[in-house]
DOZA-63129 format. One record per residue: residue in three letters; x negated, y negated, z of N, C-alpha, C, O in turn. Coordinates in steps of 0.05 Angstrom, whole numbers, plus 5000, padded with zeros to 4 digits. Each point is the difference from the previous one (the first is absolute). Example, Ala and Ser with C-alpha at 12.3 -4.5 7.8 and 13.67 -1.06 7.14 Angstrom:
<rs>
Ala473651145156501849765000498249765000497950005013;Ser502849794973498449765001501549785014499049785004;
</rs>
This chain:
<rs>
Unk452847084414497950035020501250095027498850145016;Unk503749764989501950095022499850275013499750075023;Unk500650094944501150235000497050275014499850175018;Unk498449704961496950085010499749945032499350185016;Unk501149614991499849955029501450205023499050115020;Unk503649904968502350205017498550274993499550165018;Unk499949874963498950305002498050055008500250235006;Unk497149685000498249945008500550095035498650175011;Unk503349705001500749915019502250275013500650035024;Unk500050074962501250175007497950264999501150155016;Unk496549994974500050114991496849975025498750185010;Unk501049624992498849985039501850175020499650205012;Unk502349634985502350095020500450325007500050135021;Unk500449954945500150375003497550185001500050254999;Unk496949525006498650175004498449935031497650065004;Unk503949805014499549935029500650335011501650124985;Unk497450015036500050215014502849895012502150124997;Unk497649635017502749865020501850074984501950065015;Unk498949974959502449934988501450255001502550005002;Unk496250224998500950224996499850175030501150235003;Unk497649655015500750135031503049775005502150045012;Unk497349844979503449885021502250144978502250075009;Unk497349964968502650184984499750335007501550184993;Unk495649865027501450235006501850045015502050144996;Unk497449665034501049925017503550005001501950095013;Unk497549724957503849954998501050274990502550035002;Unk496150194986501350324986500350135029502450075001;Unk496249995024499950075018502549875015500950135018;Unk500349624978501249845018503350134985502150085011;Unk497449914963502550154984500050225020501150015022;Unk496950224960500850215019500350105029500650245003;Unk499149615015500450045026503749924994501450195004;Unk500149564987502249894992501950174996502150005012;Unk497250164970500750234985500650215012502250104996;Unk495750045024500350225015501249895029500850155017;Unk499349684985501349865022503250004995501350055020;Unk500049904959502450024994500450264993501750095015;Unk497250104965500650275002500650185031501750175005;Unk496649725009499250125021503249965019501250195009;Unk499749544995502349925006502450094992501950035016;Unk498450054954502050084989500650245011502350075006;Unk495050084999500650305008500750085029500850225005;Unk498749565017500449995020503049964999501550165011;Unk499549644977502349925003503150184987502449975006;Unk495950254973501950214987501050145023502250105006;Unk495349895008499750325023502549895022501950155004;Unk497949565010501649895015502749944995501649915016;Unk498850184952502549814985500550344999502550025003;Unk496250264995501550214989501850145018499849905023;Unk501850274976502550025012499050245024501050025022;Unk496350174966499550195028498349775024499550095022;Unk499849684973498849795019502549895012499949955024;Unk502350034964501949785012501650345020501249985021;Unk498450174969502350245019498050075020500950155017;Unk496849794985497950085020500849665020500549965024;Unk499449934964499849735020503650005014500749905021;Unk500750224962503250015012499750145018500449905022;Unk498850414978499950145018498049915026501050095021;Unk497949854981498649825016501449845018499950045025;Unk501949714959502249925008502150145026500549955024;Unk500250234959502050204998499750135040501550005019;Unk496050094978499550125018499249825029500150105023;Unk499049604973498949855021503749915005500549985024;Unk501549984959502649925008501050105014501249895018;Unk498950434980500450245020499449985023501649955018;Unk495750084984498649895026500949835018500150045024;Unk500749714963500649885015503849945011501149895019;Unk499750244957502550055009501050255025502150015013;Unk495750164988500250165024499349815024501549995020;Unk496349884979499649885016502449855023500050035025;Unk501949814957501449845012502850024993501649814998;Unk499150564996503349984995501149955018502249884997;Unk496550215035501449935021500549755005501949955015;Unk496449844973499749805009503149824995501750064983;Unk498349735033502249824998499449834977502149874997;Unk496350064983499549804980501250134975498850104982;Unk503049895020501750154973499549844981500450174983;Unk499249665006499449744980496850134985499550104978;Unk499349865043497250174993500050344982498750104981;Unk503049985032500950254993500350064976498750114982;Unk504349755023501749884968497650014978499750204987;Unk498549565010498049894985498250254995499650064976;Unk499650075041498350315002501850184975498650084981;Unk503049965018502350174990499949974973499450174983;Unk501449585012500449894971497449994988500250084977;Unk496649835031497850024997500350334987500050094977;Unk500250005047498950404991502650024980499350174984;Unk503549745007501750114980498749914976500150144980;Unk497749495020498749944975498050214992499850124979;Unk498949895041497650204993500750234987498750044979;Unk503150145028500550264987500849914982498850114982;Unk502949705008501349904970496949974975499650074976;Unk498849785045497949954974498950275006500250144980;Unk498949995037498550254990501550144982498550044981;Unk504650095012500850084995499649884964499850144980;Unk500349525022500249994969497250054986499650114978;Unk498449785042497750074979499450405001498850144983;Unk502249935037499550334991502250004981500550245001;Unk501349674983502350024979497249964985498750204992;Unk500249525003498049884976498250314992499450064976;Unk499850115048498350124993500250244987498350124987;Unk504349965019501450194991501049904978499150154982;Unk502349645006500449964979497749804977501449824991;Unk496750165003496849864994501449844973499049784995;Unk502750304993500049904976502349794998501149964979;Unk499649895046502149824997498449715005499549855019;Unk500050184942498749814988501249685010498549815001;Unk504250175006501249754996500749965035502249935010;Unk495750135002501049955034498549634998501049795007;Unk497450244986499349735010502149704984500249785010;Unk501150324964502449874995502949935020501449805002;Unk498550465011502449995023498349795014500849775001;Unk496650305013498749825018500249674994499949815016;Unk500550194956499849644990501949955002500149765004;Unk503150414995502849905003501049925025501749835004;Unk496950365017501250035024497949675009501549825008;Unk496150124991499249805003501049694987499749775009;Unk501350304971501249744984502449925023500249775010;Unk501650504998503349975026498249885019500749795010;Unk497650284995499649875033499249725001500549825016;Unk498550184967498449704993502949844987500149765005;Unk501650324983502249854997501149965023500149755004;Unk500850395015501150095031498649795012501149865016;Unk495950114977499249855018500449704998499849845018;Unk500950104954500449624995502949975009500549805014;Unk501350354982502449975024499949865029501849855007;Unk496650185003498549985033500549624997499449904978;Unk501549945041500449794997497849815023499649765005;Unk499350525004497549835018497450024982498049915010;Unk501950194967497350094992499349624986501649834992;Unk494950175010499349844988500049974971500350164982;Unk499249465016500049944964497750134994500150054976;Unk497450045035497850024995499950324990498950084979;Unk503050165044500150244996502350094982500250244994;Unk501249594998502249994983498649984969500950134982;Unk496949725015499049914971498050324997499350084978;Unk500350045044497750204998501350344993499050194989;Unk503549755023502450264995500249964976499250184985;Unk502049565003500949964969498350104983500750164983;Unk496449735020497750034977499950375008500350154981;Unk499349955042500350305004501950214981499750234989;Unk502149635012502650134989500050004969500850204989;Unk498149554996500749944974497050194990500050144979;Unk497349845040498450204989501250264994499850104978;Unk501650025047500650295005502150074974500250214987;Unk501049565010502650034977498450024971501050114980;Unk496249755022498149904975499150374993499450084977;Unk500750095047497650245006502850284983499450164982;Unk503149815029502250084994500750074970500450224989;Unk499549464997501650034977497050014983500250064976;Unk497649905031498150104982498450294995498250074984;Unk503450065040499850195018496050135000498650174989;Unk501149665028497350005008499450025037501249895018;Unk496550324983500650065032498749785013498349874988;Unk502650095039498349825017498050055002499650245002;Unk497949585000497850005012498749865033500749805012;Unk497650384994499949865027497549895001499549975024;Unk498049914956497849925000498350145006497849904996;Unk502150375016498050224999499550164988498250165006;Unk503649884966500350164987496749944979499149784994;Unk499750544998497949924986500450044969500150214989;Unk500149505000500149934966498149785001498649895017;Unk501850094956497849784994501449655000498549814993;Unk504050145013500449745014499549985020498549835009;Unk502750365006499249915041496649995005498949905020;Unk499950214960497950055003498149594988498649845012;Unk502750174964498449715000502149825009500249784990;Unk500950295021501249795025498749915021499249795010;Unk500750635000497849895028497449794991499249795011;Unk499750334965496949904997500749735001499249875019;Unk502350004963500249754998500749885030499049775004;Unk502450345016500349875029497450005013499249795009;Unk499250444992498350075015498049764993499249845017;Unk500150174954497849824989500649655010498149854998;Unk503450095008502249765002498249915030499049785006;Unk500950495013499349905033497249954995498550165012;Unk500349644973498249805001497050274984497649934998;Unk503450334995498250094989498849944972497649994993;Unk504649974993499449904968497549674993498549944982;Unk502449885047498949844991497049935010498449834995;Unk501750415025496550065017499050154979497749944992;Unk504150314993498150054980497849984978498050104991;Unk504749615005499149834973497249865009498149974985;Unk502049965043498849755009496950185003497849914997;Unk503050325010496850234996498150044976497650024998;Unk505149994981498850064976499549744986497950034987;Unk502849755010498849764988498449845015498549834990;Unk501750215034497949765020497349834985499349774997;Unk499650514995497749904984499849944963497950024987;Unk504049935005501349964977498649784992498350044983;Unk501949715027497649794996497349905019497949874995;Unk503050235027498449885019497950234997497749925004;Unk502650314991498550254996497049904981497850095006;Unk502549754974499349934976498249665011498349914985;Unk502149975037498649744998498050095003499850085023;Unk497649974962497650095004498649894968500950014977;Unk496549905033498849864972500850074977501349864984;Unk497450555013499650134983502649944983499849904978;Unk502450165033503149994989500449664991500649914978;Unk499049995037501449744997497849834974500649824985;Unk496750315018499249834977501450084973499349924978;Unk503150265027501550044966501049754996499549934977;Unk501749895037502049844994497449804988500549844982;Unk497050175029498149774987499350094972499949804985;Unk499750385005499050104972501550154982499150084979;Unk503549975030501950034980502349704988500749855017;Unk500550104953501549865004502950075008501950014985;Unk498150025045502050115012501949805015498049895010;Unk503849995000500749805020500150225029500350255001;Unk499449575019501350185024503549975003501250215006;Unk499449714993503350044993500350254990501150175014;Unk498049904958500150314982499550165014501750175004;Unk495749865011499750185015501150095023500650235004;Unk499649565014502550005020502150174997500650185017;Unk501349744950502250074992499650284993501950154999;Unk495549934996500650304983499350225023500450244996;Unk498149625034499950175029502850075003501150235002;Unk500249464998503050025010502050294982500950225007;Unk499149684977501450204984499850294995501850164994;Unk495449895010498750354998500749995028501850165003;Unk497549725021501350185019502949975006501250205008;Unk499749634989503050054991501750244991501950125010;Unk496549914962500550294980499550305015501250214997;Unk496249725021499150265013502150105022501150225002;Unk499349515014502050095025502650084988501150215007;Unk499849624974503850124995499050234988501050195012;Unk497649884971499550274981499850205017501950164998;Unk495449945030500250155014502249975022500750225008;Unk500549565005502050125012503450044992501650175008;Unk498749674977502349994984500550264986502150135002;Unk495049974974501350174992499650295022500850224992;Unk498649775019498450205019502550085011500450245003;Unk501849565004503550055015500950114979501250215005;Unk498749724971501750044980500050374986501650174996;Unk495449785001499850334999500850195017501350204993;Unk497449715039501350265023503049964996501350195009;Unk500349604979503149995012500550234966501250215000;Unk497949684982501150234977500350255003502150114994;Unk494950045020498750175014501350185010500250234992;Unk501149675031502250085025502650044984501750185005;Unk498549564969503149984996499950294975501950154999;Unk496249894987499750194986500150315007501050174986;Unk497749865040501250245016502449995015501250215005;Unk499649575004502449995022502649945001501350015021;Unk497749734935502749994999500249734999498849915020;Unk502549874963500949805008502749934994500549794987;Unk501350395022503349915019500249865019502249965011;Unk495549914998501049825026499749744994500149835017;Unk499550124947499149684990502449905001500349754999;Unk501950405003502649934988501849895041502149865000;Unk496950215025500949945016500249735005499049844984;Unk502250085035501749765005497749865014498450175008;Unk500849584998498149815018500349744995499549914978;Unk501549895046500949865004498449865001498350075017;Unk500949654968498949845007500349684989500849954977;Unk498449875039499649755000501849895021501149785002;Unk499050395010501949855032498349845016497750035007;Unk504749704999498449805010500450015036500650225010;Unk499249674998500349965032499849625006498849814990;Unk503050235030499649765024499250035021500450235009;Unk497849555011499850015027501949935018500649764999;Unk500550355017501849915015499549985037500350185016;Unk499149624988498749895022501949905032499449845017;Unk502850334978501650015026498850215020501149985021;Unk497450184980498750055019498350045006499350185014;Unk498749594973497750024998498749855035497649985006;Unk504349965008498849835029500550335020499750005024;Unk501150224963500850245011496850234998498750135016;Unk501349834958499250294992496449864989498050154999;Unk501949534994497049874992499750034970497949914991;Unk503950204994499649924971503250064990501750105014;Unk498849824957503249984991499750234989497950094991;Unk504050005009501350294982500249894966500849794991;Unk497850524995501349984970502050034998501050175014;Unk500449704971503250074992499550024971498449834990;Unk502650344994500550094977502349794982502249995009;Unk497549934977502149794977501850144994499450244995;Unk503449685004502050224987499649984975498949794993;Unk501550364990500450074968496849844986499849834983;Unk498650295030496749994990499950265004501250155016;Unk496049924957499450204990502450064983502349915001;Unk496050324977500850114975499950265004498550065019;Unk502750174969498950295002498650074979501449974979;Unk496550115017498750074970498850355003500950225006;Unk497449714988498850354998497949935006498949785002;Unk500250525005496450085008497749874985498049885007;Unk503150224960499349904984499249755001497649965004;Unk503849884994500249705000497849845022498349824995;Unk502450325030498249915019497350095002498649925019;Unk500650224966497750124992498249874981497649935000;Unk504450054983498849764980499049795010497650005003;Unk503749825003500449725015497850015023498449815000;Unk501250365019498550025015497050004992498349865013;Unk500750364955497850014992499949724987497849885002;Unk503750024987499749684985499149815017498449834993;Unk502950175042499449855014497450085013499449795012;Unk499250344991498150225007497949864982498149885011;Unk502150134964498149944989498849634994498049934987;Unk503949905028500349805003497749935021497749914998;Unk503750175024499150005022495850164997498349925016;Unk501250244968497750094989497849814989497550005001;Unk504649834989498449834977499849775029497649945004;Unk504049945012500049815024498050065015498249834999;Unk501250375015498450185013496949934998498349935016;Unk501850124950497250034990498949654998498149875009;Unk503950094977498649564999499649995029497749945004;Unk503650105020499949875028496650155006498249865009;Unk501350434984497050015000498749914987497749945008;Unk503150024967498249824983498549835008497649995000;Unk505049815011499649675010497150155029497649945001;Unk503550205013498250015020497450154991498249955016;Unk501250194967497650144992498849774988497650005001;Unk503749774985498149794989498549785021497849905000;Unk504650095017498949815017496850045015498049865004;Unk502750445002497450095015498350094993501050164984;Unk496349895015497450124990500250295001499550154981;Unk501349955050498950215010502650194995502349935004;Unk496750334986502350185000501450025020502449965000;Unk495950105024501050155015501549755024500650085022;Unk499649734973500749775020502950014980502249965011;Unk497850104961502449894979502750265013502349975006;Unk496150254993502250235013501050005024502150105007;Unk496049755009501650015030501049894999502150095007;Unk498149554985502149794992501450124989501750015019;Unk499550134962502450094988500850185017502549985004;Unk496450225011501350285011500949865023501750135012;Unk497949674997500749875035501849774990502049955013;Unk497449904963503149914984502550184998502050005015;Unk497550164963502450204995500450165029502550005003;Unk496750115015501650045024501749825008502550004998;Unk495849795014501949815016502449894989502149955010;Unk496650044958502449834989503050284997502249924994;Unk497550305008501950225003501249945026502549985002;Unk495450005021500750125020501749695023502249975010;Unk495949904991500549775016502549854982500249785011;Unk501650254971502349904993501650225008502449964998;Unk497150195008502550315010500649905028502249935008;Unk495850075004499249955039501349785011501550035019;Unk498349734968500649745016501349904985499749974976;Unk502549965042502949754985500049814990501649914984;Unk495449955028499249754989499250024971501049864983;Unk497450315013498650044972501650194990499250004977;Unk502450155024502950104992501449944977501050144982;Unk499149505026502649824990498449954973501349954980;Unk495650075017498849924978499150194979498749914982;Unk501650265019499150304993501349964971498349954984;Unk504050065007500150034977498149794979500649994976;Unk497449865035498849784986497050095001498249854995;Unk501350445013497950134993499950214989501850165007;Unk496249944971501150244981500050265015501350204996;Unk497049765020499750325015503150105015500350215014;Unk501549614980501850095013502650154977502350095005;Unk496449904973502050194982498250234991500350114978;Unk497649975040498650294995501550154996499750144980;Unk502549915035501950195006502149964980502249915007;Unk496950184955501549884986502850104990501549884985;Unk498950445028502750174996501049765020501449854986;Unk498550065044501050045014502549605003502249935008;Unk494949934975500349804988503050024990501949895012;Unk498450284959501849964982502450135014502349954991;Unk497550225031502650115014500549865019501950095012;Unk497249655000500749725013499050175029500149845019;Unk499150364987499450145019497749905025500050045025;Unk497849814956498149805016499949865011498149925013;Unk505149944984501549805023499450125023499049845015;Unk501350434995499750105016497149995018499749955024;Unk498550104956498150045011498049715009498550035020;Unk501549784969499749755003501849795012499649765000;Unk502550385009502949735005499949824998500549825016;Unk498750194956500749744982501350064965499250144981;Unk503249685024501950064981500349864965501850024983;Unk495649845020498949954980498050094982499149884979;Unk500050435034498350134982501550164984500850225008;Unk500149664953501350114984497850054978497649935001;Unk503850214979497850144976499749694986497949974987;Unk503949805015500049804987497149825004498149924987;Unk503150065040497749785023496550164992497849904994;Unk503250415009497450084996498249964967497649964996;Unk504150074989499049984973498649714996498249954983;Unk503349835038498949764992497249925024498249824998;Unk502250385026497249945015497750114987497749935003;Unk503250314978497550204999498949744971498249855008;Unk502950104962500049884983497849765016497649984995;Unk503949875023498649715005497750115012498249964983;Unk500850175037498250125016497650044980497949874999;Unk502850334986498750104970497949764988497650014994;Unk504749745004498849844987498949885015497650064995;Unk502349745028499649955012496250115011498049864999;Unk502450355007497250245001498550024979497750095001;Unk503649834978497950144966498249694998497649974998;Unk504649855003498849684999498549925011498249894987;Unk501550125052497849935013497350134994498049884996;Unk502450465002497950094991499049984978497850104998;Unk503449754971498249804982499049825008497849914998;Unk504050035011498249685005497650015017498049854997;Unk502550375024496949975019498250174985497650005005;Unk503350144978498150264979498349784992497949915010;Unk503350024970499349654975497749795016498449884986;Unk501450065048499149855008498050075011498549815007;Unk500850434998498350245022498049874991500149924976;Unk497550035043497649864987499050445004500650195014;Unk497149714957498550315001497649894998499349804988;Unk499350425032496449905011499150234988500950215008;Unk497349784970499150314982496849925012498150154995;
</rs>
């Protein structure tokens, strides 16, 4: 009877007008995503190509002049000096990228670029004033660059347009409190939609329990949200990776780095500095974090939806159930980012592993400074939350007096 129920229930769901304007919504939200990163990539070829960088040297080139006429007479020889060596750099780089252009096919320049970066960054842990903090950040730098070397794979700079950076962004973007206003649009009226005689005298004249029914709302929209947005990433990322290529599953990405607060100058500056843990975090691949991210993603989906649940049951009125959730899921994004006080508590609310790439790359320490938001902590807020939300709303489902 379950199964009749879930389908039943779903099959409302795919024939609501709502269901299919907010999935247009989210195809439109892809594609703006999409052309937003294409759009970047191509900006950034133009700035990264070698007739941009000999136009910006010369540029250089010529304001150095200027001002070295200006003040050869002058007594500031130091200034001078500095003027001199400036205009000897500048002609050096114009000169190599007009080599690049003249020579187009020296496939293996950006290899020299990873060697000559690995020396300096060695050069630089020599330095006996440098920090433990910028010391752990050179190392992890170096052992990537060495990771990029012997697997011989080129660097990436996150603008590049494929189909990881691409559901990377989406998954960040969706994270800044959009995914869970969405949800909270499209289910609001999920039960509370439904308290109306006509509907509710089912539960009197079928042998149905309200529990079953409850459970089979819960679950069809469940199925609806991970199905349209879950697979909805999965396809554009094939999509992209099918024209573009996926060589970049195999790059390096660091994650599960932990952090400390460190509160020596906090009577200076009004809050403590992150400090980074030495020898936390792993290096894995794109791959990997991609994965992990959609697994956690879809967690957080299923959390999302019971927390409307719970609130679409409680209330009668649709439209009172959506603003309660859309002015929940903000605040609960926003007001743990803002203030220190509610800061310290943030990992003990789910809205705070929206951001579920950013979660598993320990990166959200950042954005919350708080060093307790891990993929661990989160698996067990979203789980309890879940339950927690599915339960109250039986029990008040089960007790609802109905006036037919």
């Amino acid at each position: 009877m379950i199964f009749l129920l879930i389908k039943n229930e779903l099959i409302k769901i795919l024939k609501r007008t709502k269901t299919w304007i907010i999935f247009g919504l989210f195809l439109v939200f892809m594609g703006v995503c999409m052309y937003g990163l294409y759009n970047e990539d191509k900006n950034r070829q133009m700035y990264n190509s070698s007739e941009y960088k000999i136009e910006q040297f010369e540029k250089s080139i010529e304001y150095t002049k200027e001002e070295i006429n200006k003040i050869e007479n002058s007594k500031d020889k130091e200034y001078l000096n500095t003027l001199q060596e400036d205009l000897k750099h500048y002609e050096e780089e114009k000169v190599k990228y007009q080599n690049q252009i003249i020579n187009p096919d020296n496939a293996e320049q950006w290899k020299l670029d990873v060697t000559e970066e690995i020396k300096n960054h060695e050069e630089n842990l020599k330095d006996k004033d440098i920090t433990e903090e910028d010391k752990t950040w050179i190392s992890e730098r170096i052992n990537k660059l060495k990771y990029l070397e012997d697997n011989n794979i080129k660097p990436l700079y996150g603008y590049e347009f494929n189909a990881y950076n691409y559901i990377d962004t989406i998954l960040a973007v969706l994270g800044v409190a959009l995914l869970a206003i969405g949800i909270s649009v499209f289910m609001s009226d999920i039960v509370s939609g439904e308290s109306n005689p006509s509907t509710l005298k089912f539960l009197l004249v079928q042998p149905v329990s309200r529990g079953k029914v409850l459970l089979s709302k819960f679950i069809a929209v469940i199925i609806t949200a991970i199905t349209m947005i879950v697979s909805t990433e999965i396809l554009t990322f094939l999509g992209i990776g099918l024209a573009k290529g996926f060589k970049s599953g195999g790059y390096p990405k660091t994650m599960g780095v932990k952090y400390f607060l460190d509160s020596s100058n906090i009577s200076v500056q009004g809050y403590p500095d992150l400090i980074r843990l030495a020898n936390t975090g792993k290096l894995g691949t794109f791959n990997e974090l991609i994965i992990k991210s959609l697994l956690l993603q879809v967690l957080f989906i299923i959390t999302c939806c019971s927390f409307v649940f719970l609130i679409s049951t409680l209330f009668k009125n649709s439209n009172v159930t959506m603003a309660i959730s859309i002015i929940i899921a903000a605040a609960g994004t926003i007001v743990f980012q803002i203030f220190d006080f509610s800061s310290k508590f943030a990992h003990l609310i789910f809205f705070s592993y929206a951001s579920v790439s950013e979660v598993i790359t320990g990166d959200i320490a950042y954005m919350y400074r708080n060093v307790n938001i891990t993929p661990s902590n989160g698996i067990i807020v979203m789980i309890v939350t879940t339950i927690i939300s599915y339960t109250i709303a039986h029990v008040v489902f089960k007790n609802k007096e109905i006036l037919i």
